[in-house]
matplotlib code that plots the C-alpha trace (Angstrom):
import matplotlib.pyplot as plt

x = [85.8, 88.4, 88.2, 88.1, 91.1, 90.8, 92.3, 93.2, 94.8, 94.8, 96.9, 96.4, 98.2, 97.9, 98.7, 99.2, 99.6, 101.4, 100.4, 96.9, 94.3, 94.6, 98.6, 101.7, 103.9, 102.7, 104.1, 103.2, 103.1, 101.8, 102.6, 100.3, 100.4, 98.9, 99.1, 97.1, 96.4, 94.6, 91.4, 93.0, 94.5, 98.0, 100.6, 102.0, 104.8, 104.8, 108.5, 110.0, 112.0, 110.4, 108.8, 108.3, 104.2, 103.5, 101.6, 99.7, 98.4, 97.3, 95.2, 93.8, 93.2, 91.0, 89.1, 91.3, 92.3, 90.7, 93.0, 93.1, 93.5, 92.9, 91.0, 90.9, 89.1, 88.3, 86.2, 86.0, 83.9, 85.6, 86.5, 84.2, 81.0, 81.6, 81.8, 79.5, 76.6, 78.4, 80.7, 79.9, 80.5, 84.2, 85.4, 84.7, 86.2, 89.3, 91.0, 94.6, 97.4, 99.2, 102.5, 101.9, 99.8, 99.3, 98.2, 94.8, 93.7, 91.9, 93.6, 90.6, 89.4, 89.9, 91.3, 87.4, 86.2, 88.0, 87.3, 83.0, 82.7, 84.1, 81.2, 78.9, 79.7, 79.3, 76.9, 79.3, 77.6, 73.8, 74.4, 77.2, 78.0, 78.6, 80.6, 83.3, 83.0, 84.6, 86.6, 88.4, 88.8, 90.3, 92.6, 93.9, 94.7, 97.3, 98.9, 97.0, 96.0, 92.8, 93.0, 96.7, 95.0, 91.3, 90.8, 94.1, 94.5, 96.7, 99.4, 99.3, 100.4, 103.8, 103.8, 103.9, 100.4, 99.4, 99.8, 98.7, 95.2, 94.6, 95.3, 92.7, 90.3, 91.0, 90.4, 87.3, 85.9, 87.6, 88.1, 89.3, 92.4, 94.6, 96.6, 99.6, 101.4, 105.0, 103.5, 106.6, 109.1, 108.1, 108.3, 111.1, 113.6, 113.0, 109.1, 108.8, 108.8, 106.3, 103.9, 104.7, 104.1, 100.8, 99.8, 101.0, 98.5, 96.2, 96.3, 96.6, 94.0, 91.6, 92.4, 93.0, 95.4, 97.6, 99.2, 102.4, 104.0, 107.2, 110.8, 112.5, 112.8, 114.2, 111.3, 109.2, 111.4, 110.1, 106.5, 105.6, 104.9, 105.4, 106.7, 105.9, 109.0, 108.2, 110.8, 109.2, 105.8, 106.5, 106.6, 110.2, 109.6, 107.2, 107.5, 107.8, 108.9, 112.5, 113.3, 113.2, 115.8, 118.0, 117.7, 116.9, 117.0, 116.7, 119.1, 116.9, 115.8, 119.7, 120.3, 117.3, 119.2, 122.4, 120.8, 119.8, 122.4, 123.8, 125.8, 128.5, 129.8, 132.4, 129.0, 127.1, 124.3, 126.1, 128.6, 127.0, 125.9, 127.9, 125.2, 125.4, 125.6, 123.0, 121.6, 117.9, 116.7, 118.0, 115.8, 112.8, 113.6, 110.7, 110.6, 112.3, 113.0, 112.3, 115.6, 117.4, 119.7, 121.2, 121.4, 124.9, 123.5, 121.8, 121.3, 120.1, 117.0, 116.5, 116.1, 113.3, 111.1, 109.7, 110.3, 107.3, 107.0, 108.4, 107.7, 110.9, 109.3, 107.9, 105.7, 109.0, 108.3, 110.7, 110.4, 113.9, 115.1, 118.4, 115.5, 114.0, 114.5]
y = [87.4, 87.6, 90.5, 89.7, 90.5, 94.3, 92.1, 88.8, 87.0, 83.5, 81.1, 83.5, 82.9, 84.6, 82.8, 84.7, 82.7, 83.6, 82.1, 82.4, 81.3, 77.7, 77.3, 79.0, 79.5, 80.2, 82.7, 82.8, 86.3, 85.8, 81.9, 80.9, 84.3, 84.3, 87.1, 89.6, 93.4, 93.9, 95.3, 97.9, 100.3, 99.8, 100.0, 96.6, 97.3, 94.9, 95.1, 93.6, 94.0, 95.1, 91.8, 90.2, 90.5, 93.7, 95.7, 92.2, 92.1, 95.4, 95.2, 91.9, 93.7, 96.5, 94.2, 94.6, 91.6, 87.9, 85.3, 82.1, 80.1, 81.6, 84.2, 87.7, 88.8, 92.5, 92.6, 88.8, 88.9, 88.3, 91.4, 89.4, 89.3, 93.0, 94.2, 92.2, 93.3, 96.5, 97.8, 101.8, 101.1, 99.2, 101.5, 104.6, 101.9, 100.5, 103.8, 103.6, 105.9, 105.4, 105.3, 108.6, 111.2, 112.5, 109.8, 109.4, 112.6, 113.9, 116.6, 118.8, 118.6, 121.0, 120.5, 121.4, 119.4, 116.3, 116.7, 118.1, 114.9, 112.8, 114.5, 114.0, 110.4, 109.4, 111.4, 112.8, 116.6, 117.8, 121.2, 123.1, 125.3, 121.8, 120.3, 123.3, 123.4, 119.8, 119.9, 123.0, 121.6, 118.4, 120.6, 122.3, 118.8, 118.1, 121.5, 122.8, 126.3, 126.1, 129.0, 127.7, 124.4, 124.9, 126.4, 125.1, 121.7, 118.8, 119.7, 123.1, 121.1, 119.9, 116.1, 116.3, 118.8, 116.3, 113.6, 115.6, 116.5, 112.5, 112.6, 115.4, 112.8, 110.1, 112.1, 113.6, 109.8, 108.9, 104.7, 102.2, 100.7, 102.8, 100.4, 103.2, 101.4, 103.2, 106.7, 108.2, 107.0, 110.2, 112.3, 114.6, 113.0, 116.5, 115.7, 111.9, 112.0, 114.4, 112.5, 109.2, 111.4, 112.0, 108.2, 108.0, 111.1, 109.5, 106.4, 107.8, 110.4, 109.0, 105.0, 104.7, 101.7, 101.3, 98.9, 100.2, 99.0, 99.5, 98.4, 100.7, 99.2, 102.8, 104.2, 101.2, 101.2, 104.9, 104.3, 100.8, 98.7, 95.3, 94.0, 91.2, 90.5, 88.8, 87.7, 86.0, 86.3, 84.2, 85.5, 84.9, 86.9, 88.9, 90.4, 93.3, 96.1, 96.2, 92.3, 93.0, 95.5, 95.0, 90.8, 89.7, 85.8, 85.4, 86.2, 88.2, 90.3, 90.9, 91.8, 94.5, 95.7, 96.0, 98.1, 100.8, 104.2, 105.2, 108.4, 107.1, 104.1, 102.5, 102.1, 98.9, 97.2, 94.1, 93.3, 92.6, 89.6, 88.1, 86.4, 84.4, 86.0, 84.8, 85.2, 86.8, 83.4, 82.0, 84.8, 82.9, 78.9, 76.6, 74.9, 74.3, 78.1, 81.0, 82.4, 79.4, 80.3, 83.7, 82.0, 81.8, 78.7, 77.1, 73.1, 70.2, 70.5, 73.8, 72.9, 70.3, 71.9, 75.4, 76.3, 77.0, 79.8, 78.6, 80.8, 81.7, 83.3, 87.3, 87.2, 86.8, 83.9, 82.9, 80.6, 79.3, 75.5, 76.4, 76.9, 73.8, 71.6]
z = [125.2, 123.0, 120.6, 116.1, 114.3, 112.5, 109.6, 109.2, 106.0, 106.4, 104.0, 101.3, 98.3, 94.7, 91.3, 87.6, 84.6, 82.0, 78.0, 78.7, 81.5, 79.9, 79.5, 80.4, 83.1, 86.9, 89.1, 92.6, 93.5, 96.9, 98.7, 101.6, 103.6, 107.0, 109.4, 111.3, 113.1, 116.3, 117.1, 119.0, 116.9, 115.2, 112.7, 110.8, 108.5, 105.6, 104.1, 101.5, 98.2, 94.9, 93.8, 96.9, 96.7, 99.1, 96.6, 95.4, 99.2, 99.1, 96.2, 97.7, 101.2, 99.2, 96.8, 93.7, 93.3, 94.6, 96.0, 94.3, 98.0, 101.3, 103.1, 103.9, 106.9, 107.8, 111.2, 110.8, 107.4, 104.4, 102.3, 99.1, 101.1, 102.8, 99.0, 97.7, 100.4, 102.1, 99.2, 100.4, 104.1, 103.5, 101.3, 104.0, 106.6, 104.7, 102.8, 100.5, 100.4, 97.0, 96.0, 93.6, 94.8, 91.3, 89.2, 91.6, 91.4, 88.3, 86.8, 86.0, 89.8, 92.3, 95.6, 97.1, 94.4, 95.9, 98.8, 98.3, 96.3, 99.5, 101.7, 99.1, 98.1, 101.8, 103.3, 105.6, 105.9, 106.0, 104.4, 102.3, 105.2, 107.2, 104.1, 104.4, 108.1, 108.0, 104.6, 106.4, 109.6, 107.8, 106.2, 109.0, 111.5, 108.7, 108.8, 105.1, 105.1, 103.3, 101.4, 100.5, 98.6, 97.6, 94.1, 92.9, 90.3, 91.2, 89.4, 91.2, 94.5, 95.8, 96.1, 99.7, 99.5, 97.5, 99.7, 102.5, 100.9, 100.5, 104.5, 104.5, 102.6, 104.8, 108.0, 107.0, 106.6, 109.9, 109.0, 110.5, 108.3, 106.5, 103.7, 102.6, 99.6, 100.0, 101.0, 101.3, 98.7, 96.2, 99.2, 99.8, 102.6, 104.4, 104.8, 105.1, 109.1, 109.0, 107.1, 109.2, 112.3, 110.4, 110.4, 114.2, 115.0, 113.2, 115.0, 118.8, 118.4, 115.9, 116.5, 113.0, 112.0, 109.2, 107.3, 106.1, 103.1, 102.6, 101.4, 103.5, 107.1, 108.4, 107.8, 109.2, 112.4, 112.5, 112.8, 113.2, 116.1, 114.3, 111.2, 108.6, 106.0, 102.8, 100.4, 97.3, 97.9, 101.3, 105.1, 106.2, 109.8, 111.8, 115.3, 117.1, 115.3, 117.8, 117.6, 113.9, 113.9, 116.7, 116.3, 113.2, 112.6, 109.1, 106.7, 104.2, 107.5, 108.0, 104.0, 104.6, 107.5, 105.9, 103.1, 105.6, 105.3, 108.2, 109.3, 110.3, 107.9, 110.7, 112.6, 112.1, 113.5, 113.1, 110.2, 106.4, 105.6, 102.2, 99.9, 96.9, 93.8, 91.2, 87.8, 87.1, 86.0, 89.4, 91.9, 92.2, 93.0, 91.7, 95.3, 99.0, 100.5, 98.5, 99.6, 99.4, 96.4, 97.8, 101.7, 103.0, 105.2, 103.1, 103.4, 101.1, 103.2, 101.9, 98.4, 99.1, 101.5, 102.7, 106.0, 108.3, 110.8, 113.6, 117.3, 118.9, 122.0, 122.5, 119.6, 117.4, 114.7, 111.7, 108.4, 108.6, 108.9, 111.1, 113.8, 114.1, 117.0]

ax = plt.figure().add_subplot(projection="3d")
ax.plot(x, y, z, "-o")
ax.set_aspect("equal")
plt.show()
């Protein structure tokens, strides 16, 4: 028997109108999305540019938002009906990392207020002497001395304290899914791979998984196992985490690429890739490839229709008509 899916998104696609619900313009944030994570625990990088609909899933995953087509599955039950008739038990299963560690915190709570209120909310300790017994133990697994962090406000603590108590949080409720909205791009470059090695921990001893959000594929070559792109709201590529880096087939995957820094600049992965130049009004094409207008290939075809995903073989799949036999 086959196991379910941890998460599945199937043909998922999100419309906001502009003018109105009854006029205006539409803007497809997020185009007939479909992908998926294991049952067994795992790390999915979901890259893209600023625009190109990562966050827009994430709220969707957690229940902030509600696609207009599509579905999205956690444990093979849709995320409406498990917070329609389980809303406590999916939010201790499915936890968020945000982007600023601040602006989620109240600023007239304490560290050990946060983190009391967590026990409390979900019933996690039988006693107060079993409450600090865990909220110190959290503390500690993510290298916080707990008389370093308790008693002191939010804006008391380092951003990467900060970031590290919400770990705390998330470890003392032990879920399954971990959806970390660019976790690291506040964080000092000094402490991002120690919060990544965080999510890794997290996922060989505790078999938590994560979906990583991210536009920074360094990072997401760091810690991921495999990789969807988007680039306008539409999957371009997914694959293992390595066939993403080291052989990219679609341009937009290459352009990621060539924004990465590297030590030495006379070494390259493989040599730029020279797009089109284009206006703002000219990003976001109203059919045929989303990337069409900035692809160096690009073919009349391109302009009419949208590419599916197409499976080149190892898992490896791409939305890009120069592959189609």
């Amino acid at each position: 028997m086959v196991d379910k899916p941890l998460l599945e998104l199937k043909h998922v696609t999100k419309i906001f109108r502009s003018g109105g619900p009854y006029g205006g313009k539409e803007f497809r944030a997020v185009d007939d999305v479909t992908f998926s994570m294991p049952s067994k625990p795992s790390i999915l990088a979901l890259v893209g540019e600023s625009g190109s609909g990562k966050t827009t899933i994430a709220n969707m995953i957690l229940g902030f938002l509600k696609p207009n087509e599509g579905e999205i599955l956690f444990r093979g039950e849709s995320v409406a009906d498990w917070l329609k008739n389980k809303p406590k038990e999916f939010r201790r299963k499915v936890q968020a990392i945000f982007q600023d560690p601040y602006e989620i915190y109240n600023p007239f709570y304490r560290a050990n207020r946060v983190l009391k209120l967590t026990v409390k909310k979900f019933k996690l300790a039988s006693s107060d002497e079993e409450a600090e017994k865990l909220i110190h133990e959290a503390l500690r697994a993510i290298d916080l001395r707990p008389q370093d962090v308790l008693g002191r406000y939010p804006h008391q603590l380092s951003g990467g304290e900060r970031q590290r108590l919400m770990l705390a949080r998330i470890l003392l409720l032990k879920p399954e899914l971990i959806v970390a909205d660019e976790p690291v791009s506040m964080l000092d470059v000094s402490i991002r791979a120690i919060f990544l090695n965080y999510l890794e921990e997290f996922k060989k001893q505790y078999g938590i998984s994560c979906l990583y959000i991210t536009h920074d594929l360094n990072t997401a070559y760091y810690i991921a196992d495999k990789a969807v792109v988007l680039n306008l709201g539409k999957v371009v590529e997914t694959g293992p985490m390595e066939n993403i880096i080291h052989k990219p087939l679609h341009p937009y995957t290459q352009m990621l690429i060539d924004s990465i820094p590297l030590p030495d600049p006379k070494m390259r992965w493989k040599e730029k890739l020279k797009l089109k130049k284009l206006s703002l009004k000219e990003i976001r094409p109203e059919k045929g490839c989303p990337f069409v207008i900035r692809c160096p290939y690009a073919m009349k075809k391109c302009e009419e229709t949208k590419p599916s995903l197409i499976d080149i073989g190892d898992g490896h799949l791409v939305a890009y008509h120069l592959y189609e036999r």
